[in-house]
C-alpha positions as CSV (number, residue, x, y, z in Angstrom):
1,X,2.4,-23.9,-2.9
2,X,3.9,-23.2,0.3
3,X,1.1,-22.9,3.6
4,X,2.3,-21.0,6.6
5,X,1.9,-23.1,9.5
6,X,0.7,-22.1,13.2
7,X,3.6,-19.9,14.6
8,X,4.3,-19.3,18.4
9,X,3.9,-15.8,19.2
10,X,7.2,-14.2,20.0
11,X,7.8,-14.1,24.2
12,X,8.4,-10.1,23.6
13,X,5.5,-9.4,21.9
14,X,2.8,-6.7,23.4
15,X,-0.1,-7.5,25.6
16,X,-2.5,-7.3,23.3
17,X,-2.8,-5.6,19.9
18,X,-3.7,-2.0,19.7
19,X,-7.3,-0.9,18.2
20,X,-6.5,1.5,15.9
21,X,-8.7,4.3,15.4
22,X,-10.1,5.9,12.0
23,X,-8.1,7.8,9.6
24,X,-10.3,10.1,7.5
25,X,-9.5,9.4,3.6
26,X,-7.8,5.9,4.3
27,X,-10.1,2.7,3.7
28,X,-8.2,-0.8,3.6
29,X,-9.3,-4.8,2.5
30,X,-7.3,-7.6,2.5
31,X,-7.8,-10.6,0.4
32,X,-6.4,-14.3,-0.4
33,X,-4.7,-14.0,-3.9
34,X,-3.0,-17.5,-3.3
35,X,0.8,-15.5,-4.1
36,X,2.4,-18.4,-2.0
37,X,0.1,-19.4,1.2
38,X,-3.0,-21.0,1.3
39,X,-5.4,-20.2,3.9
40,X,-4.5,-16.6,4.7
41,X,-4.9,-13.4,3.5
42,X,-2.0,-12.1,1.4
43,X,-3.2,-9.0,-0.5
44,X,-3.5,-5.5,1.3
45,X,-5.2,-2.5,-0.5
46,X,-5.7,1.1,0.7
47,X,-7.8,3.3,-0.7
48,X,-6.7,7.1,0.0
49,X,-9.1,9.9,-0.9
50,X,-8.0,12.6,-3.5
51,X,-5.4,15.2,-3.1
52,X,-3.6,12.9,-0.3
53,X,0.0,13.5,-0.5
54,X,3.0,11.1,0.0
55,X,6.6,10.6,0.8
56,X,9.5,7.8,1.3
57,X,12.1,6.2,1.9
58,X,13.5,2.6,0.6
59,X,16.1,0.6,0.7
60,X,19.9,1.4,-0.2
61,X,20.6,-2.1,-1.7
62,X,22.5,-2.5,-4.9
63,X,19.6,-5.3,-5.6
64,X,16.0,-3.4,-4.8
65,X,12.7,-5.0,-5.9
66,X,10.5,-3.9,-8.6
67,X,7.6,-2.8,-6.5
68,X,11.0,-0.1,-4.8
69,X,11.7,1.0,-8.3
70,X,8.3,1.6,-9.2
71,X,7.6,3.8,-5.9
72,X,11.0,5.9,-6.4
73,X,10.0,6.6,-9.8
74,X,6.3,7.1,-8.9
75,X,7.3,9.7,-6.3
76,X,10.0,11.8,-8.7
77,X,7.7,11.5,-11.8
78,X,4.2,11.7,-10.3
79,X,2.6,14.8,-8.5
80,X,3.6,13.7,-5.4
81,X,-0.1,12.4,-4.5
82,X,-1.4,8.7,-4.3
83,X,-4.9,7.0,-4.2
84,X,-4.2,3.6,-4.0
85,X,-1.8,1.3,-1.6
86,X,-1.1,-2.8,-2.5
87,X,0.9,-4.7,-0.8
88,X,1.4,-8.3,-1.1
89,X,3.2,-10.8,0.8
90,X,4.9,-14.3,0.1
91,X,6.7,-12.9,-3.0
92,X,9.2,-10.1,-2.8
93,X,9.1,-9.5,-6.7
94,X,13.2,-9.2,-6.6
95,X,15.7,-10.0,-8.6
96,X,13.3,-11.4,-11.1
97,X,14.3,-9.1,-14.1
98,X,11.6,-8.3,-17.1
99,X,9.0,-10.2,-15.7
100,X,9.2,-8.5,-12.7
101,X,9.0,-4.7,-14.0
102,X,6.0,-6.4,-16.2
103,X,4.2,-7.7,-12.6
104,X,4.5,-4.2,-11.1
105,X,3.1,-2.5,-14.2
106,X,0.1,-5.2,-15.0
107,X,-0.4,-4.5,-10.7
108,X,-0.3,-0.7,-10.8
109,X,-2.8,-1.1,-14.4
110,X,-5.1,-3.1,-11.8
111,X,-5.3,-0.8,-9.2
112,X,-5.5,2.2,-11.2
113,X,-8.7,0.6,-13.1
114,X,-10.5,-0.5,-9.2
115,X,-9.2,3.1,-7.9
116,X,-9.7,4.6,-10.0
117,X,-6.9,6.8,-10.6
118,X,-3.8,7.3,-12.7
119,X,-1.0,4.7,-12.9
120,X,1.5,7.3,-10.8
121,X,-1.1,7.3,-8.0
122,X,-0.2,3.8,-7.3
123,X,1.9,2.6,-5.0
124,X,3.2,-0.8,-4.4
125,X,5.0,-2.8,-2.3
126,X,6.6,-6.9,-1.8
127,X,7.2,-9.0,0.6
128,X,8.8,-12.4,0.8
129,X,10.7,-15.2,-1.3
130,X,13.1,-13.3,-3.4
131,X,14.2,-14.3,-7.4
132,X,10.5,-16.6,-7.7
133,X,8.4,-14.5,-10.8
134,X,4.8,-12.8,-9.4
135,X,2.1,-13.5,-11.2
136,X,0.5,-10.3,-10.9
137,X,-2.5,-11.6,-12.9
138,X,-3.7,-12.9,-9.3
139,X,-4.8,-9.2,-8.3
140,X,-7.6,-9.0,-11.2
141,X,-10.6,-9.3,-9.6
142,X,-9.2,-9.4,-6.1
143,X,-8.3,-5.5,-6.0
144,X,-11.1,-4.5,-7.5
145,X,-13.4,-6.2,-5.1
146,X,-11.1,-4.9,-2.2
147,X,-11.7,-1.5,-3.3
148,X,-15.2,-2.1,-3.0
149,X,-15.5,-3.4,0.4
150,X,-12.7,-1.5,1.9
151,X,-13.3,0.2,5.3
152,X,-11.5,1.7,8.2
153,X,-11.9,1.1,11.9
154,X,-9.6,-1.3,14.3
155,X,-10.7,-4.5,12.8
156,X,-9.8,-3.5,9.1
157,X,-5.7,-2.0,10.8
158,X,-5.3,-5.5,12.2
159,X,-6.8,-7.5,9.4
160,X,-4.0,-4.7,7.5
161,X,-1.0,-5.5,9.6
162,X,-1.7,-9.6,9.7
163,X,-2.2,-9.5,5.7
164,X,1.6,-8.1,5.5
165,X,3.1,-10.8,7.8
166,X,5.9,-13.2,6.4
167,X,8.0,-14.9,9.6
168,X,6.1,-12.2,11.8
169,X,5.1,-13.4,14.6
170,X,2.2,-10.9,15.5
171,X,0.7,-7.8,13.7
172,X,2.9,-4.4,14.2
173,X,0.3,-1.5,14.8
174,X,0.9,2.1,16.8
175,X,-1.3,5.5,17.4
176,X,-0.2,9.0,18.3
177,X,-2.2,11.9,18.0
178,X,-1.2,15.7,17.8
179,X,-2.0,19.3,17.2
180,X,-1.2,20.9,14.5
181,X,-2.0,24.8,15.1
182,X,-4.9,23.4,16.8
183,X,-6.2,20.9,15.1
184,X,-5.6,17.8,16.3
185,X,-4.9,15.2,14.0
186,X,-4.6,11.5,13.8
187,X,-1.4,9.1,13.4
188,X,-1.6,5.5,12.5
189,X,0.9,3.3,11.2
190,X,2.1,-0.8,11.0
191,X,4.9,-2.6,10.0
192,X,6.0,-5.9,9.3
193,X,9.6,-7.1,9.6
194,X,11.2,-10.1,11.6
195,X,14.6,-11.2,9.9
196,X,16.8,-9.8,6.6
197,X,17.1,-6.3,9.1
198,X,20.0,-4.1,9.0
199,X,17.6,-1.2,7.5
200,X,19.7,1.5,5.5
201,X,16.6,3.7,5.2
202,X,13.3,2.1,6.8
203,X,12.5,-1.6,7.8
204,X,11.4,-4.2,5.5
205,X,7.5,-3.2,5.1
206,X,6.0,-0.1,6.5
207,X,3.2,2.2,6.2
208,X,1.9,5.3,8.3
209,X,-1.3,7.4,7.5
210,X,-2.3,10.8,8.8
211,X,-5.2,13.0,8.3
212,X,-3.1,15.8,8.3
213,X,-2.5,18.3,5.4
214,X,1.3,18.7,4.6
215,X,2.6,19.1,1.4
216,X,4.9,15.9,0.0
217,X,8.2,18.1,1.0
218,X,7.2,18.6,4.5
219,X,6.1,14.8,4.5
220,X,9.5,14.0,3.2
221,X,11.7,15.6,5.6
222,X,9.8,14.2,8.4
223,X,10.1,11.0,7.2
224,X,13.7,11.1,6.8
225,X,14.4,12.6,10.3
226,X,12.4,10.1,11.7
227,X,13.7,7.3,10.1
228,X,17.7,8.0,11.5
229,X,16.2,7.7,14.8
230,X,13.4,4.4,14.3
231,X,14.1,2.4,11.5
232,X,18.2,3.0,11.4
233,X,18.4,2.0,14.4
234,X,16.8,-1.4,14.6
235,X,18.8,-4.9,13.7
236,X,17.9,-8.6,13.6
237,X,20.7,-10.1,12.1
238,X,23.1,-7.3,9.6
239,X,21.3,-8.0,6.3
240,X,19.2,-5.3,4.7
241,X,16.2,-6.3,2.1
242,X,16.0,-5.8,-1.1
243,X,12.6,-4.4,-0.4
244,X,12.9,-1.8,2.4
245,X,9.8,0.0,1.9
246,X,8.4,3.1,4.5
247,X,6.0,5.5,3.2
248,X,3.9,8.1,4.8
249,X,0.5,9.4,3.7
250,X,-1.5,12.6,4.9
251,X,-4.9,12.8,3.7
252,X,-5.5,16.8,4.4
253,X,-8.9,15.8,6.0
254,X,-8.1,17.5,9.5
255,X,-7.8,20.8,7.5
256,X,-5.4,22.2,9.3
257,X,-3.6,25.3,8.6
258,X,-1.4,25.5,5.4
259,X,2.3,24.6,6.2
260,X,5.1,24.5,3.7
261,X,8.2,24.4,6.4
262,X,9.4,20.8,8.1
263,X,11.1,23.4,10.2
264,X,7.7,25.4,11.3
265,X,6.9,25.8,15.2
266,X,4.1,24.7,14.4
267,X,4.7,21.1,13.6
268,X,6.5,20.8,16.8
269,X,4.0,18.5,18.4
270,X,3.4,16.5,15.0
271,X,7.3,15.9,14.6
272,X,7.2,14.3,18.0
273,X,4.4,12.1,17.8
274,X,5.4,10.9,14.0
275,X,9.2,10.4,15.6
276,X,7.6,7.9,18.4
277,X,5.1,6.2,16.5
278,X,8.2,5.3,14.4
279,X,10.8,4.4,17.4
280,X,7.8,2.4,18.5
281,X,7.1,0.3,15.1
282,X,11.0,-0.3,15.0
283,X,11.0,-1.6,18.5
284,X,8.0,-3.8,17.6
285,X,10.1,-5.3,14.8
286,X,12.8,-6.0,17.0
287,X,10.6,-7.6,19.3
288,X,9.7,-9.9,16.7
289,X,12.8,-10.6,15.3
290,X,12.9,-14.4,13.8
291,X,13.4,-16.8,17.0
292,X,13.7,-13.8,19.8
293,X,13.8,-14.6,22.7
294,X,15.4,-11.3,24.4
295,X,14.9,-7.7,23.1
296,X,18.3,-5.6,23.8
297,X,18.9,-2.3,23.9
298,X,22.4,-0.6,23.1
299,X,23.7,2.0,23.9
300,X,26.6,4.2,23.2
301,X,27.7,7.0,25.3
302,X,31.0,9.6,24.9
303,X,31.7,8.3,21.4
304,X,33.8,11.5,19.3
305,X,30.3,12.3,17.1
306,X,26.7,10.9,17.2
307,X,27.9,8.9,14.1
308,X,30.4,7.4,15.5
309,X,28.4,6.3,18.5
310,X,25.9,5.1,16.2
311,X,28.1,2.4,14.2
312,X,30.0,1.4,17.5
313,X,26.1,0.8,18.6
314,X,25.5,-1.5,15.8
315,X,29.0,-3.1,15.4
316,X,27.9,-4.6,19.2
317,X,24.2,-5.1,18.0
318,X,25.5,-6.9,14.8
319,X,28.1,-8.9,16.6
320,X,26.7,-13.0,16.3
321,X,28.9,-13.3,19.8
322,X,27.4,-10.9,21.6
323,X,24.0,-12.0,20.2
324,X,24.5,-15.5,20.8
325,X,26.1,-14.7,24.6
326,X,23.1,-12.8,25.5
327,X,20.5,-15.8,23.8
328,X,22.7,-18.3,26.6
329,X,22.6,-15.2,29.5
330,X,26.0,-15.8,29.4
331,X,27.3,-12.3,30.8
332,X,30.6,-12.1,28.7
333,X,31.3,-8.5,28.5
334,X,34.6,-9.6,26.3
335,X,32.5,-9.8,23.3
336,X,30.7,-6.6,23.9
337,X,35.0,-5.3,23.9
338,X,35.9,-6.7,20.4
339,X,32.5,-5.5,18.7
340,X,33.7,-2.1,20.0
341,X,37.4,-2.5,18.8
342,X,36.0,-3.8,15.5
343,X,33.9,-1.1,14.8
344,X,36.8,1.0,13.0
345,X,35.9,4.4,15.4
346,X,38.0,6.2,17.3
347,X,38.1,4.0,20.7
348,X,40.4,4.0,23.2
349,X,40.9,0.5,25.8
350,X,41.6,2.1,28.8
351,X,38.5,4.6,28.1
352,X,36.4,2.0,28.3
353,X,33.3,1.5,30.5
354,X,31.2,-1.4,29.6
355,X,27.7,-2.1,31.7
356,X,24.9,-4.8,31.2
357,X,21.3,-3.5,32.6
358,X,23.3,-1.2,35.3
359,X,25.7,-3.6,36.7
360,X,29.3,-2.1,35.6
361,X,31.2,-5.3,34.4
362,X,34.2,-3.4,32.8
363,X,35.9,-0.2,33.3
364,X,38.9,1.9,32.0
365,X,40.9,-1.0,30.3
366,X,39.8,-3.9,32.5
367,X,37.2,-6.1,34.4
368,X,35.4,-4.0,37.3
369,X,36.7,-4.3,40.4
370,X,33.6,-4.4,42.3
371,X,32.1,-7.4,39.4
372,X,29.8,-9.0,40.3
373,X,28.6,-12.2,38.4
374,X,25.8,-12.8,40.3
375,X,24.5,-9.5,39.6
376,X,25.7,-9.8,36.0
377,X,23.9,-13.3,35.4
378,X,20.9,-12.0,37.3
379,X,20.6,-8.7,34.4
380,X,21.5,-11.8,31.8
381,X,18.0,-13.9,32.5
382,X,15.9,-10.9,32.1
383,X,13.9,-10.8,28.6
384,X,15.0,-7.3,28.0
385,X,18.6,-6.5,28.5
386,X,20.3,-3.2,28.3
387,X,24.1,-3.1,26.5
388,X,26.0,-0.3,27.5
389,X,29.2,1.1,26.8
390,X,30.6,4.3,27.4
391,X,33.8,5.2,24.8
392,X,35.2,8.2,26.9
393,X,36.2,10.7,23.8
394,X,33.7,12.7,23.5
395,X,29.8,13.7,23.5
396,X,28.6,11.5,20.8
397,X,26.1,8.9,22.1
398,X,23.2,6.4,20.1
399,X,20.7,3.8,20.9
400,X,19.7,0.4,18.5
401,X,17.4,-1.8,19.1
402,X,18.1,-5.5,18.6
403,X,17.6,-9.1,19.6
404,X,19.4,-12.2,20.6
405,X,20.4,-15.3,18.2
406,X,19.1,-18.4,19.0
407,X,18.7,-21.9,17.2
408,X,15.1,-21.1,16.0
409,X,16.5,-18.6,13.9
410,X,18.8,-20.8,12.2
411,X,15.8,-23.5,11.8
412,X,13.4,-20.3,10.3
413,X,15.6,-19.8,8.2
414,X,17.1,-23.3,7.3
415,X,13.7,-23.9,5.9
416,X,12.3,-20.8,4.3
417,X,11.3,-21.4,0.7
418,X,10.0,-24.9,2.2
């Protein structure tokens, strides 16, 4: 059995880690199941009160996990409530066929018992080595005794967030608060995520809770709004999980007024705070992205339509040159060029303005003629860089969020079922 070793927090990581507050209806444990590491927890539950609501997203691979067919079928046969989370991680539960879909239903048949509630009220999610069988037989016992003991306050979010870790560096927690019609209600999510991200929906793991009451719909639309401008924006190194997993739970305890429009006025303030509490988890991930050592912001300005500036934005992010130019400060605007041409949007040569953290380094076909590179190296050393290039076409503009490539990514992940 494989034992996670002592990992050097990532250079971009936050301060300190956030205290998250209560969230009425949510309760959470973590446990050691001994799925694949020895000596740390690996099991999260949540325990959500009755009548809270849920929606999601997942992942748009051709190859999801077991635990992302369970959820999607939960969510369009169920009644669109849940009372029970689990989460495990050092098995992802993919690509491992019968036995699989058997380990999700023996683990939803667990926690509906220690809930207790129906089998559709489950949710479930997987993180970590992908085609090894789960022996879901571990959880009986351990959920059970989780939903016993489980509590909420800032001890029990962290011991959450660390429980979900993989290659994660440090736990990914955030906090917003809002009104809703006067009520002011609570936010709290965390993710975990640090390589296989190119999300086509969320990030690998994620998992936000509100004591607000909106009906799955509402929750729903949100959630997909949010994600476009968070999760689908955020890149480590192009390859999206099979396990891609984001879902959203309101509890109803802040009883605030009935609303059954994403669209109401009324959710103005909500929308907001849900939309940065997401931005901010996805920023977290790239933060942490498997042998970081600089976080990099692109962005894409004058493209013909948002979308367009969007898949210029990650064609650059994506680009192993321009990742590996910025992990050597190397300020080699040619590269961020040819991830533009290669993008296969409208782009024009002699359009283009290219800048790194301010300093203009390219413009309108060819190198600036005021280049500096002195000032170019200087933006380079920095631990968070800003990518920028502006197309010329139009009004279309986007920002990702990625990282650079270094060797410790290659050794992560030379070595990962080790």
């Amino acid at each position: 059995m494989a034992s996670q070793t002592a990992t050097p927090v990532s250079p971009l990581a936050p301060g300190s880690t956030p205290k998250l507050p209560a969230v009425a209806g949510v309760r959470l444990a973590t446990a050691q199941a001994g799925i694949r590491y020895k000596g740390r927890t690996d099991v999260l539950w949540v325990s959500l009160d009755e009548g809270t609501t849920v929606a999601g997203v997942f992942t748009r691979s051709r190859c999801p996990s077991a635990a992302v067919d369970w959820c999607r079928e939960a969510l369009a046969a169920g009644s669109g409530t849940a009372r029970a989370l689990v989460v495990n991680s050092g098995n992802a539960n993919a690509f491992t066929g019968l036995r699989g879909r058997e380990a999700v239903g023996l683990t939803a048949d667990i926690a509906a018992k220690a809930a207790p509630c129906g089998r559709d009220e489950v949710f479930i999610a997987s993180t970590g080595v992908i085609g090894e069988p789960l022996d879901a037989g571990k959880f009986d016992g351990v959920l059970a005794d989780c939903a016993a003991r489980a509590e909420d306050g800032p001890r029990a979010w962290e011991a959450a967030a660390r429980a979900i870790m993989t290659t994660d560096t440090f736990p990914k927690l955030a906090n917003r608060t809002a009104e809703i019609d006067g009520k002011t209600v609570t936010i709290n999510g965390m993710a975990k995520g640090a390589g296989m991200i190119a999300p086509d929906m969320a990030t690998m793991l994620s998992f936000v809770f509100t004591d607000a009451a909106l009906p799955q719909d509402v929750l729903g639309e949100l959630l997909t709004a949010g994600t476009r401008k968070s999760f689908n924006c955020v890149t480590i190194d192009g390859d999206t999980s099979t396990s891609d997993t984001l879902l959203l739970f309101a509890t109803g305890k802040a009883s605030n007024t009935a609303i059954d429009r994403a669209d109401d006025r009324r959710l103005a303030g909500f929308r907001a705070a849900l939309d940065d509490l997401l931005i901010e988890l996805a920023q977290l991930v790239a933060r942490d992205g498997e042998g970081a050592r600089k976080l990099v912001t692109v962005e894409v300005e004058g493209a013909e339509s948002d979308a367009s500036a969007h898949r210029i934005a990650m064609s650059i992010a994506n680009s192993p040159l321009v990742k590996t130019a910025v992990a050597g400060e190397d300020a080699n605007w040619g590269r961020v060029v040819m991830a533009v041409g290669k993008a296969g949007e409208p782009a024009d040569r002699d359009l283009l303005t290219i800048s790194f953290g301010g300093v203009r380094v390219a413009h309108k076909g060819a190198r600036d003629p005021d280049y500096s590179e002195e000032a170019a190296s200087a933006v380079m050393r920095q631990p968070e860089i800003t990518v920028k290039a502006e197309i010329g076409l139009g009004q279309g503009r986007a920002r990702v969020w990625t990282c650079d490539l270094t060797k410790e990514y290659v050794a992560i992940n030379g070595d990962y079922r080790s």
